[in-house]
N, C-alpha and C positions, 0 to 999 in steps of 0.2 A: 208561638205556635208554628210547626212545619207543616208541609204538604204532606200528605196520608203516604204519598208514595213516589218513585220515581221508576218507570220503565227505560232500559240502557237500550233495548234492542233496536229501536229507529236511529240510534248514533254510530252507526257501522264506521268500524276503519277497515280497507280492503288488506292492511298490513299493520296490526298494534306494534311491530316491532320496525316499523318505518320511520318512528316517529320519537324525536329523543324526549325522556321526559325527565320534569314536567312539563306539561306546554299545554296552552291556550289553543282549543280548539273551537272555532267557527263554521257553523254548518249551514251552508249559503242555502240548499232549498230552506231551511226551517229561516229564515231573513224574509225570504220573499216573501216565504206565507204569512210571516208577522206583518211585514208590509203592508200585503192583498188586504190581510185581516183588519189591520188598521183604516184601511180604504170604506171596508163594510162595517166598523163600527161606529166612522162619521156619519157615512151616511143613514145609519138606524136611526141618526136625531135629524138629520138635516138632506132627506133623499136627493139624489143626482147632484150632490155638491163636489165629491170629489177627495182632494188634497185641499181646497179652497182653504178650510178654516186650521191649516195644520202647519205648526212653525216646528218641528221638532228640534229639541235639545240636544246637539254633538256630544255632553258631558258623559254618555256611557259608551259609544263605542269608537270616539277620538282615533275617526280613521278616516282616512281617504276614497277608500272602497266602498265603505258603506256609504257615505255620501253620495260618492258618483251613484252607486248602485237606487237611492233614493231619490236624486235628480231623473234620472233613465224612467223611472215610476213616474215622475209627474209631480214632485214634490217642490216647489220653485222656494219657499223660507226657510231659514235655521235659526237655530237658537244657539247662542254659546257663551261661553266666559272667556275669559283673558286666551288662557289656554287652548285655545279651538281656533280659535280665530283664523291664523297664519293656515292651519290646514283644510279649512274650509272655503277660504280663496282660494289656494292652489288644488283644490279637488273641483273647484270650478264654479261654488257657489256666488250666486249675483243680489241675494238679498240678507243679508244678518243682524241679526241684534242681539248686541252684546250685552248680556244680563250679570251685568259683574258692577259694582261700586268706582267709580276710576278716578286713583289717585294721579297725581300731576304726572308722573311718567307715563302712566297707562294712557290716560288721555291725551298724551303726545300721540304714543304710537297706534293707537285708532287715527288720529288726526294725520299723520302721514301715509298708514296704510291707503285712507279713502283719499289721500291728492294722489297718490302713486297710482289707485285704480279708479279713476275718475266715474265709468259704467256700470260699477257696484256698491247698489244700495247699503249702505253700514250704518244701525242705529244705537245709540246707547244711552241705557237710561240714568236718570239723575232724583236724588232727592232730598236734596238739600243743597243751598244755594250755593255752597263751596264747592259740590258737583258741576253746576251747570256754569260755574266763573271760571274752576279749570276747562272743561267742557270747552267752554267758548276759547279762551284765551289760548289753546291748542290750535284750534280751529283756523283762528287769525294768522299765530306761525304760520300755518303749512295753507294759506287762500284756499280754504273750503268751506262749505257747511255742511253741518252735520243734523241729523235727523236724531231728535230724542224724545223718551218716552217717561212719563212720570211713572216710579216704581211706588209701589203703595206697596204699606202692610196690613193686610186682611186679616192677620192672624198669625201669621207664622213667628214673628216677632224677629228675624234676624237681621234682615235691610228692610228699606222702605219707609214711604212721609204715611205718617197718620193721613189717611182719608181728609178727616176734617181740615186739614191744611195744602192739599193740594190744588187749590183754586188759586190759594196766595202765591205756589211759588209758579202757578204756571201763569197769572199776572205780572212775576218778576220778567221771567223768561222774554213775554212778551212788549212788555215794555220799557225794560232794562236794555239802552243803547251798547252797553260792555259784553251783553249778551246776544248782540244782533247774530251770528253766525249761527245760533241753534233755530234750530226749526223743530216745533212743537209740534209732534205729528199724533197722539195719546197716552195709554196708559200701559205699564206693565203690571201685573197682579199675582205671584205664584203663592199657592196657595198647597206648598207640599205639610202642614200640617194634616191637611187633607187626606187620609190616610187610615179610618178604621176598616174596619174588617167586615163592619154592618153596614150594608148600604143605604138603610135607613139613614144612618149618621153622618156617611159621607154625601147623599144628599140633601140633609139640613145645616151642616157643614157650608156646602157650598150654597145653597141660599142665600145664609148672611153673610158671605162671602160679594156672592156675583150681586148682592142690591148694594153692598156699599160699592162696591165697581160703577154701578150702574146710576148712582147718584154722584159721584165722582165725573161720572161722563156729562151730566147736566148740569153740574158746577163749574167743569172745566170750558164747556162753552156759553154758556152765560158770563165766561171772562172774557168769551173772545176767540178760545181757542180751536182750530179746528181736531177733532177727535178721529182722525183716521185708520187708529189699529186698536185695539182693546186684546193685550195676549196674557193668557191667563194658564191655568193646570196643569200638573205636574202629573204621573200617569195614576194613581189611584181616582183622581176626583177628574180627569180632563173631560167625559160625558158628562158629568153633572153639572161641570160649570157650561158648556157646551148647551146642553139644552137650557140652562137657569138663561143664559146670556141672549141667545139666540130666540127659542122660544116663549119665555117670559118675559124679556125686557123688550123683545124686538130688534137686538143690536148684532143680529146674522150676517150684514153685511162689513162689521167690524171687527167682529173675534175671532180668533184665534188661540188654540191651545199648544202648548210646547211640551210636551209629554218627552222620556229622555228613554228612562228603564226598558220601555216597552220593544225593540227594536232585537234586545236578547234577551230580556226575562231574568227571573232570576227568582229564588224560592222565599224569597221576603215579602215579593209582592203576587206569588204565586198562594201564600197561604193569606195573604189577603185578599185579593181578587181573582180568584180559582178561575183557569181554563181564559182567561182573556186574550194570553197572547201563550204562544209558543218557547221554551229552551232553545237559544240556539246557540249560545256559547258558553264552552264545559271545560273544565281545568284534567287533563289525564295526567295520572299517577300511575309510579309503582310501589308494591311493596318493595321495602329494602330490608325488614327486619322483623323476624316473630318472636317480640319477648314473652310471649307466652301461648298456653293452647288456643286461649280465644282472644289475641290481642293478636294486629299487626302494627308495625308503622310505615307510613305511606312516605315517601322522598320530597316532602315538600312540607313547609307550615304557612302563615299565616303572614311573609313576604311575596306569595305568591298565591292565597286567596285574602280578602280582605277580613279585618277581623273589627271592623267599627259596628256591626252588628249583630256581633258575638259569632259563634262557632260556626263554621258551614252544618249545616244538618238535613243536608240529600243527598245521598253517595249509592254507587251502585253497590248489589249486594247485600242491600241492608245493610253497610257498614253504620256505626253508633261510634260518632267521637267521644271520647272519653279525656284526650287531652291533648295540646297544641304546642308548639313551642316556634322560633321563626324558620325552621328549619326539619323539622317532625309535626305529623300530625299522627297521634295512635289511637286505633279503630279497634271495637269489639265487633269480631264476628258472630252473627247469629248462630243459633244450634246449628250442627250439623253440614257446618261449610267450614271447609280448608282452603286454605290460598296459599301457595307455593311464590318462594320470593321471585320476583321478578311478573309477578298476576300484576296485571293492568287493573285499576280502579277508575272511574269516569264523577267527578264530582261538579252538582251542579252549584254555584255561585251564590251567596244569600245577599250580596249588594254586588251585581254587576258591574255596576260602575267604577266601583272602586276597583274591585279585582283589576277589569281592565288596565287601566292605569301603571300596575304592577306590571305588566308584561311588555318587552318591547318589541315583538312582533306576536304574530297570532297565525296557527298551521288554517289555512282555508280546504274543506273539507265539502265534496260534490256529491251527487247522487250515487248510489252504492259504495258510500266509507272512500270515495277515489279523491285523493288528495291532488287538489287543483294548484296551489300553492304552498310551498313549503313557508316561507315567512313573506309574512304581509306587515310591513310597517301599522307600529298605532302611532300615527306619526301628532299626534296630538296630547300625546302622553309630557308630565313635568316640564312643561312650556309658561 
Protein backbone atom coordinates (compact mmCIF):
# COMPACT_ATOMS: atom_id res chain seq x y z
CA UNK A 1 0.00 0.00 0.00
CA UNK A 2 1.50 3.60 -0.91
CA UNK A 3 0.59 6.95 0.46
CA UNK A 4 -2.54 8.54 -1.42
CA UNK A 5 -0.08 11.38 -2.54
CA UNK A 6 2.96 13.21 -2.51
CA UNK A 7 3.08 17.25 -2.70
CA UNK A 8 7.05 18.44 -4.41
CA UNK A 9 6.26 22.03 -3.63
CA UNK A 10 7.79 22.47 0.07
CA UNK A 11 11.07 20.85 -1.46
CA UNK A 12 12.31 23.92 -3.26
CA UNK A 13 15.83 23.98 -4.89
CA UNK A 14 16.83 27.82 -5.40
CA UNK A 15 18.84 26.11 -8.62
CA UNK A 16 17.63 22.39 -9.93
CA UNK A 17 20.40 22.86 -12.25
CA UNK A 18 22.99 23.46 -9.31
CA UNK A 19 22.84 20.16 -8.38
CA UNK A 20 24.42 17.22 -10.31
CA UNK A 21 22.25 14.23 -10.47
CA UNK A 22 21.25 11.86 -9.05
CA UNK A 23 21.73 12.91 -5.59
CA UNK A 24 20.57 12.59 -2.18
CA UNK A 25 18.96 15.54 -1.00
CA UNK A 26 18.46 16.38 2.90
CA UNK A 27 16.28 19.20 3.95
CA UNK A 28 17.53 20.34 7.32
CA UNK A 29 14.16 22.56 8.35
CA UNK A 30 11.93 19.30 7.75
CA UNK A 31 14.94 17.33 10.33
CA UNK A 32 14.29 19.73 12.93
CA UNK A 33 10.61 19.44 12.71
CA UNK A 34 10.91 15.67 12.83
CA UNK A 35 13.00 16.21 15.66
CA UNK A 36 10.49 18.97 17.58
CA UNK A 37 8.00 16.40 16.50
CA UNK A 38 9.46 13.70 18.03
CA UNK A 39 9.88 15.61 21.36
CA UNK A 40 5.91 16.10 21.25
CA UNK A 41 5.01 12.60 20.63
CA UNK A 42 6.99 11.34 23.90
CA UNK A 43 5.62 13.62 25.63
CA UNK A 44 1.81 12.66 24.50
CA UNK A 45 2.47 9.48 26.80
CA UNK A 46 4.77 10.71 29.26
CA UNK A 47 4.32 14.95 29.78
CA UNK A 48 7.39 17.18 30.42
CA UNK A 49 9.69 14.14 29.98
CA UNK A 50 11.61 15.31 27.16
CA UNK A 51 14.48 13.27 25.21
CA UNK A 52 14.42 11.19 28.56
CA UNK A 53 13.05 7.99 27.15
CA UNK A 54 14.74 8.30 23.69
CA UNK A 55 17.83 6.21 22.57
CA UNK A 56 17.60 6.81 18.69
CA UNK A 57 18.98 4.35 16.09
CA UNK A 58 21.96 5.89 13.79
CA UNK A 59 21.04 2.86 11.07
CA UNK A 60 19.01 5.37 8.88
CA UNK A 61 20.84 8.51 8.49
CA UNK A 62 24.62 7.19 9.31
CA UNK A 63 25.90 10.60 9.62
CA UNK A 64 27.62 13.00 11.67
CA UNK A 65 25.36 15.86 11.16
CA UNK A 66 22.55 14.53 12.14
CA UNK A 67 23.80 13.42 15.19
CA UNK A 68 25.58 16.46 16.25
CA UNK A 69 22.36 18.14 15.06
CA UNK A 70 20.26 15.60 17.69
CA UNK A 71 22.82 16.14 20.43
CA UNK A 72 22.32 20.25 19.99
CA UNK A 73 18.36 19.20 20.61
CA UNK A 74 18.99 17.50 23.93
CA UNK A 75 19.17 14.04 22.83
CA UNK A 76 22.22 12.51 25.11
CA UNK A 77 21.63 8.24 23.79
CA UNK A 78 22.17 6.31 20.49
CA UNK A 79 21.51 3.23 19.18
CA UNK A 80 23.64 1.55 16.61
CA UNK A 81 25.30 -1.53 14.89
CA UNK A 82 28.80 -2.23 14.02
CA UNK A 83 28.56 0.11 11.50
CA UNK A 84 27.72 3.52 13.29
CA UNK A 85 29.63 3.04 15.88
CA UNK A 86 33.22 4.79 14.80
CA UNK A 87 30.90 7.92 13.63
CA UNK A 88 28.86 8.32 16.41
CA UNK A 89 31.92 8.84 18.66
CA UNK A 90 33.66 11.06 16.50
CA UNK A 91 30.22 13.11 16.04
CA UNK A 92 30.56 13.34 19.72
CA UNK A 93 28.21 10.94 21.07
CA UNK A 94 28.97 10.02 25.11
CA UNK A 95 26.37 7.17 25.41
CA UNK A 96 25.81 3.92 22.82
CA UNK A 97 24.54 0.84 22.57
CA UNK A 98 25.53 -1.42 20.15
CA UNK A 99 22.61 -3.53 18.99
CA UNK A 100 24.37 -5.74 16.79
CA UNK A 101 25.35 -9.69 17.79
CA UNK A 102 29.43 -9.49 18.30
CA UNK A 103 31.50 -12.02 17.00
CA UNK A 104 35.14 -12.33 18.50
CA UNK A 105 36.53 -9.54 16.24
CA UNK A 106 33.59 -7.18 16.70
CA UNK A 107 33.97 -7.59 20.32
CA UNK A 108 37.54 -6.79 20.25
CA UNK A 109 36.86 -3.48 18.69
CA UNK A 110 34.06 -2.38 21.04
CA UNK A 111 36.51 -3.36 23.73
CA UNK A 112 39.26 -1.11 22.46
CA UNK A 113 37.16 1.60 21.23
CA UNK A 114 35.87 2.06 25.17
CA UNK A 115 39.83 1.62 26.69
CA UNK A 116 40.64 4.37 23.94
CA UNK A 117 37.69 6.45 25.19
CA UNK A 118 37.62 5.93 28.74
CA UNK A 119 34.42 8.98 29.42
CA UNK A 120 32.06 7.31 26.93
CA UNK A 121 29.46 4.98 27.96
CA UNK A 122 29.51 1.86 25.17
CA UNK A 123 26.94 -0.92 25.80
CA UNK A 124 26.31 -4.16 23.94
CA UNK A 125 24.24 -6.61 24.14
CA UNK A 126 24.48 -10.39 24.38
CA UNK A 127 22.38 -13.50 24.18
CA UNK A 128 23.85 -16.28 24.37
CA UNK A 129 26.61 -17.31 26.46
CA UNK A 130 29.37 -17.28 23.56
CA UNK A 131 28.23 -13.60 23.56
CA UNK A 132 29.04 -12.70 26.74
CA UNK A 133 32.54 -15.07 26.97
CA UNK A 134 33.60 -13.19 23.85
CA UNK A 135 32.22 -10.13 25.41
CA UNK A 136 34.15 -10.59 28.50
CA UNK A 137 37.46 -12.12 27.21
CA UNK A 138 37.85 -8.73 24.94
CA UNK A 139 37.14 -6.73 27.85
CA UNK A 140 40.14 -8.41 29.85
CA UNK A 141 42.60 -7.70 26.52
CA UNK A 142 41.89 -4.10 26.36
CA UNK A 143 41.34 -3.49 31.11
CA UNK A 144 37.86 -2.43 30.79
CA UNK A 145 34.33 -3.26 31.53
CA UNK A 146 31.79 -3.16 29.64
CA UNK A 147 28.13 -2.40 30.13
CA UNK A 148 25.63 -5.04 28.61
CA UNK A 149 22.24 -5.63 27.97
CA UNK A 150 20.29 -8.97 27.55
CA UNK A 151 18.70 -8.81 23.86
CA UNK A 152 15.43 -10.85 24.06
CA UNK A 153 13.17 -12.06 21.21
CA UNK A 154 9.66 -10.81 21.59
CA UNK A 155 8.65 -11.80 18.31
CA UNK A 156 10.72 -10.79 15.68
CA UNK A 157 12.56 -13.92 15.49
CA UNK A 158 15.86 -12.77 14.01
CA UNK A 159 18.53 -12.19 17.28
CA UNK A 160 17.72 -12.55 20.68
CA UNK A 161 17.30 -15.35 24.05
CA UNK A 162 13.79 -16.56 24.39
CA UNK A 163 12.41 -14.59 27.36
CA UNK A 164 12.13 -17.71 29.30
CA UNK A 165 15.74 -18.14 29.57
CA UNK A 166 17.03 -14.90 30.14
CA UNK A 167 17.36 -15.12 34.07
CA UNK A 168 19.63 -18.18 33.39
CA UNK A 169 21.97 -16.42 31.31
CA UNK A 170 21.91 -13.30 33.37
CA UNK A 171 22.84 -15.76 36.46
CA UNK A 172 25.74 -16.73 34.33
CA UNK A 173 26.93 -13.35 33.66
CA UNK A 174 26.70 -12.64 37.09
CA UNK A 175 28.18 -15.35 38.74
CA UNK A 176 30.64 -16.57 36.14
CA UNK A 177 34.21 -15.34 37.55
CA UNK A 178 35.42 -15.64 33.35
CA UNK A 179 32.83 -13.17 32.99
CA UNK A 180 33.65 -10.54 35.74
CA UNK A 181 34.34 -7.56 33.13
CA UNK A 182 30.57 -7.49 32.03
CA UNK A 183 28.40 -5.36 33.89
CA UNK A 184 24.65 -6.22 33.67
CA UNK A 185 23.02 -3.25 33.42
CA UNK A 186 19.15 -4.65 31.47
CA UNK A 187 17.46 -5.60 28.66
CA UNK A 188 17.20 -4.93 24.93
CA UNK A 189 13.87 -5.82 23.17
CA UNK A 190 13.21 -4.51 19.54
CA UNK A 191 10.31 -5.40 18.42
CA UNK A 192 10.44 -4.19 14.50
CA UNK A 193 7.90 -6.90 13.66
CA UNK A 194 5.92 -4.33 15.10
CA UNK A 195 4.55 -2.87 12.16
CA UNK A 196 0.95 -3.11 10.94
CA UNK A 197 -0.95 -0.51 9.47
CA UNK A 198 -4.00 -0.97 12.23
CA UNK A 199 -3.15 0.53 15.28
CA UNK A 200 -5.45 -1.72 16.95
CA UNK A 201 -2.73 -4.35 16.07
CA UNK A 202 0.22 -2.59 16.76
CA UNK A 203 -1.02 -1.93 20.07
CA UNK A 204 -1.92 -5.59 20.87
CA UNK A 205 1.23 -6.33 19.24
CA UNK A 206 3.14 -4.49 21.72
CA UNK A 207 1.18 -5.56 24.79
CA UNK A 208 2.42 -9.17 24.55
CA UNK A 209 5.52 -7.73 23.65
CA UNK A 210 6.26 -5.09 26.55
CA UNK A 211 4.51 -7.94 29.40
CA UNK A 212 7.15 -10.40 28.36
CA UNK A 213 9.67 -7.46 28.77
CA UNK A 214 8.23 -6.64 31.84
CA UNK A 215 8.32 -10.22 33.39
CA UNK A 216 11.86 -10.60 32.09
CA UNK A 217 12.53 -7.45 34.33
CA UNK A 218 11.20 -9.42 37.52
CA UNK A 219 13.15 -12.43 36.59
CA UNK A 220 16.12 -10.76 35.84
CA UNK A 221 16.26 -9.22 39.43
CA UNK A 222 15.00 -11.76 41.51
CA UNK A 223 18.65 -13.31 40.08
CA UNK A 224 20.23 -10.53 41.41
CA UNK A 225 20.47 -8.40 38.66
CA UNK A 226 20.19 -4.75 38.63
CA UNK A 227 17.76 -3.63 35.55
CA UNK A 228 18.82 -0.26 34.68
CA UNK A 229 17.77 0.39 31.03
CA UNK A 230 14.83 -1.48 29.49
CA UNK A 231 15.16 -0.18 25.35
CA UNK A 232 12.86 -1.36 23.29
CA UNK A 233 10.69 -0.04 19.58
CA UNK A 234 11.44 0.36 16.45
CA UNK A 235 9.37 3.45 14.83
CA UNK A 236 5.97 1.85 13.88
CA UNK A 237 5.26 0.47 17.51
CA UNK A 238 7.99 2.87 19.81
CA UNK A 239 4.44 4.77 21.46
CA UNK A 240 2.99 1.65 22.14
CA UNK A 241 5.50 -0.02 23.72
CA UNK A 242 6.31 3.46 25.45
CA UNK A 243 2.99 3.84 27.09
CA UNK A 244 2.66 -0.50 27.57
CA UNK A 245 6.21 0.04 29.47
CA UNK A 246 6.00 3.18 31.23
CA UNK A 247 2.28 3.49 31.99
CA UNK A 248 1.17 0.02 32.49
CA UNK A 249 4.05 -1.83 34.00
CA UNK A 250 5.30 1.32 35.72
CA UNK A 251 8.82 0.91 34.34
CA UNK A 252 9.03 5.12 33.14
CA UNK A 253 11.97 5.51 34.90
CA UNK A 254 13.69 2.53 32.82
CA UNK A 255 12.69 2.61 29.13
CA UNK A 256 13.65 3.70 26.41
CA UNK A 257 12.65 3.41 22.70
CA UNK A 258 15.26 3.40 19.71
CA UNK A 259 13.12 4.39 16.82
CA UNK A 260 15.70 4.78 13.46
CA UNK A 261 13.24 5.53 10.22
CA UNK A 262 11.69 8.47 11.84
CA UNK A 263 14.38 11.20 11.75
CA UNK A 264 13.76 11.23 7.43
CA UNK A 265 10.69 9.27 6.86
CA UNK A 266 10.16 7.39 4.05
CA UNK A 267 6.72 6.16 2.17
CA UNK A 268 6.70 2.52 3.76
CA UNK A 269 6.09 3.83 6.95
CA UNK A 270 4.33 6.83 5.72
CA UNK A 271 1.56 4.40 4.30
CA UNK A 272 1.60 2.77 7.58
CA UNK A 273 1.58 5.48 10.13
CA UNK A 274 0.26 8.47 8.12
CA UNK A 275 1.45 12.09 8.98
CA UNK A 276 3.76 10.88 12.08
CA UNK A 277 6.88 12.31 11.08
CA UNK A 278 7.76 14.42 8.08
CA UNK A 279 9.94 13.57 4.40
CA UNK A 280 12.99 14.97 4.65
CA UNK A 281 15.29 13.18 2.47
CA UNK A 282 14.57 12.72 -1.28
CA UNK A 283 16.49 11.09 -4.16
CA UNK A 284 16.48 13.89 -7.34
CA UNK A 285 16.43 12.72 -10.78
CA UNK A 286 16.51 13.50 -14.38
CA UNK A 287 14.92 12.25 -17.28
CA UNK A 288 17.45 10.94 -19.66
CA UNK A 289 15.12 9.27 -22.07
CA UNK A 290 11.38 9.21 -23.57
CA UNK A 291 10.93 5.60 -25.07
CA UNK A 292 7.62 6.46 -25.59
CA UNK A 293 4.59 9.02 -25.37
CA UNK A 294 3.86 8.13 -21.94
CA UNK A 295 6.92 6.53 -20.58
CA UNK A 296 10.16 8.37 -19.39
CA UNK A 297 13.40 6.93 -17.84
CA UNK A 298 14.83 8.69 -15.00
CA UNK A 299 19.14 8.43 -14.69
CA UNK A 300 19.22 6.35 -11.77
CA UNK A 301 17.84 2.58 -10.65
CA UNK A 302 17.69 0.76 -7.91
CA UNK A 303 21.69 1.19 -6.80
CA UNK A 304 20.89 4.46 -5.82
CA UNK A 305 17.13 3.82 -4.19
CA UNK A 306 16.91 0.77 -2.29
CA UNK A 307 14.97 -1.95 -3.74
CA UNK A 308 14.48 -4.63 -0.50
CA UNK A 309 11.05 -3.27 -0.38
CA UNK A 310 10.21 -3.46 -3.79
CA UNK A 311 9.71 -0.38 -6.11
CA UNK A 312 9.86 3.22 -4.95
CA UNK A 313 6.12 4.26 -5.35
CA UNK A 314 6.15 8.20 -4.60
CA UNK A 315 7.50 10.38 -7.26
CA UNK A 316 6.64 13.68 -8.09
CA UNK A 317 4.35 14.21 -10.89
CA UNK A 318 2.49 11.26 -10.50
CA UNK A 319 5.06 9.47 -12.08
CA UNK A 320 3.90 5.39 -11.91
CA UNK A 321 7.09 2.97 -12.05
CA UNK A 322 6.57 0.52 -14.36
CA UNK A 323 10.04 -0.96 -14.43
CA UNK A 324 13.66 -0.77 -12.59
CA UNK A 325 16.90 -2.00 -13.66
CA UNK A 326 20.38 -1.00 -11.51
CA UNK A 327 20.82 1.72 -13.55
CA UNK A 328 17.08 3.00 -15.16
CA UNK A 329 14.20 3.45 -13.54
CA UNK A 330 11.04 3.99 -16.36
CA UNK A 331 8.01 6.02 -15.29
CA UNK A 332 4.49 6.25 -16.87
CA UNK A 333 3.33 9.79 -17.02
CA UNK A 334 -0.18 10.55 -16.29
CA UNK A 335 -2.65 12.04 -18.88
CA UNK A 336 -1.87 15.04 -20.12
CA UNK A 337 1.94 15.83 -18.86
CA UNK A 338 5.04 16.03 -20.85
CA UNK A 339 8.46 16.15 -19.60
CA UNK A 340 11.26 17.26 -21.79
CA UNK A 341 14.63 15.26 -21.09
CA UNK A 342 16.67 16.88 -18.69
CA UNK A 343 12.97 17.63 -16.22
CA UNK A 344 14.06 17.20 -12.79
CA UNK A 345 11.95 14.40 -10.81
CA UNK A 346 12.05 14.37 -6.84
CA UNK A 347 11.46 10.76 -5.46
CA UNK A 348 10.62 10.02 -1.99
CA UNK A 349 12.41 6.87 -0.52
CA UNK A 350 10.29 3.45 0.45
CA UNK A 351 13.17 2.34 3.00
CA UNK A 352 15.24 5.26 3.89
CA UNK A 353 17.53 3.46 5.52
CA UNK A 354 18.68 1.61 3.06
CA UNK A 355 18.77 4.15 0.36
CA UNK A 356 20.97 6.15 2.54
CA UNK A 357 23.42 3.73 2.78
CA UNK A 358 23.74 3.80 -1.06
CA UNK A 359 24.99 7.18 -1.27
CA UNK A 360 28.12 8.64 -0.14
CA UNK A 361 27.53 12.07 0.63
CA UNK A 362 24.12 13.79 0.77
CA UNK A 363 23.39 17.71 -0.88
CA UNK A 364 22.15 19.63 2.63
CA UNK A 365 19.28 21.66 1.51
CA UNK A 366 18.03 25.18 3.78
CA UNK A 367 15.13 27.35 4.03
CA UNK A 368 14.00 28.56 0.58
CA UNK A 369 15.63 25.47 -1.80
CA UNK A 370 19.44 27.40 -0.54
CA UNK A 371 21.83 24.76 -0.52
CA UNK A 372 23.89 24.93 2.61
CA UNK A 373 26.22 22.09 1.68
CA UNK A 374 27.05 20.70 -1.21
CA UNK A 375 28.32 17.16 0.20
CA UNK A 376 27.93 16.15 3.66
CA UNK A 377 29.64 12.81 4.35
CA UNK A 378 27.25 9.62 5.36
CA UNK A 379 30.25 8.76 7.04
CA UNK A 380 28.62 5.68 8.51
CA UNK A 381 27.80 4.23 5.52
CA UNK A 382 29.61 0.15 4.49
CA UNK A 383 31.67 0.31 7.77
Amino acid sequence: MAPASFDPRPYALERWDAVPTPRLLVYREKVERNIARMREHLESVLPGSGFRHLTPHAKTHKSAWATQLMIRSGIERFKCTLNELDMLLAAGAEDVLVSYPLLAQDADRVAALAAAQPAVRIAAQVAHPAHAERLASAARRHGVELDCLIDLDVGMHRTGLAPAHAAELASSILRSPRLGPLRLRGIHAYDGHNSSPDPAERDACARRGMEEVARCVLALEAAGASVDRVVVGGTPGFLHDLRELACRHGLEARCEVSPGTWVYWDSNYEAKVPGLFEYAGLVLAQVMDRPGPDLATLNLGYKRWAADQGPVDLLSHGLKVIASSEEHTVVRLPEGLDLAIEDHVLIVPKHICSTVNLWETFTLVGPGGRIEEREVPVSGRNR
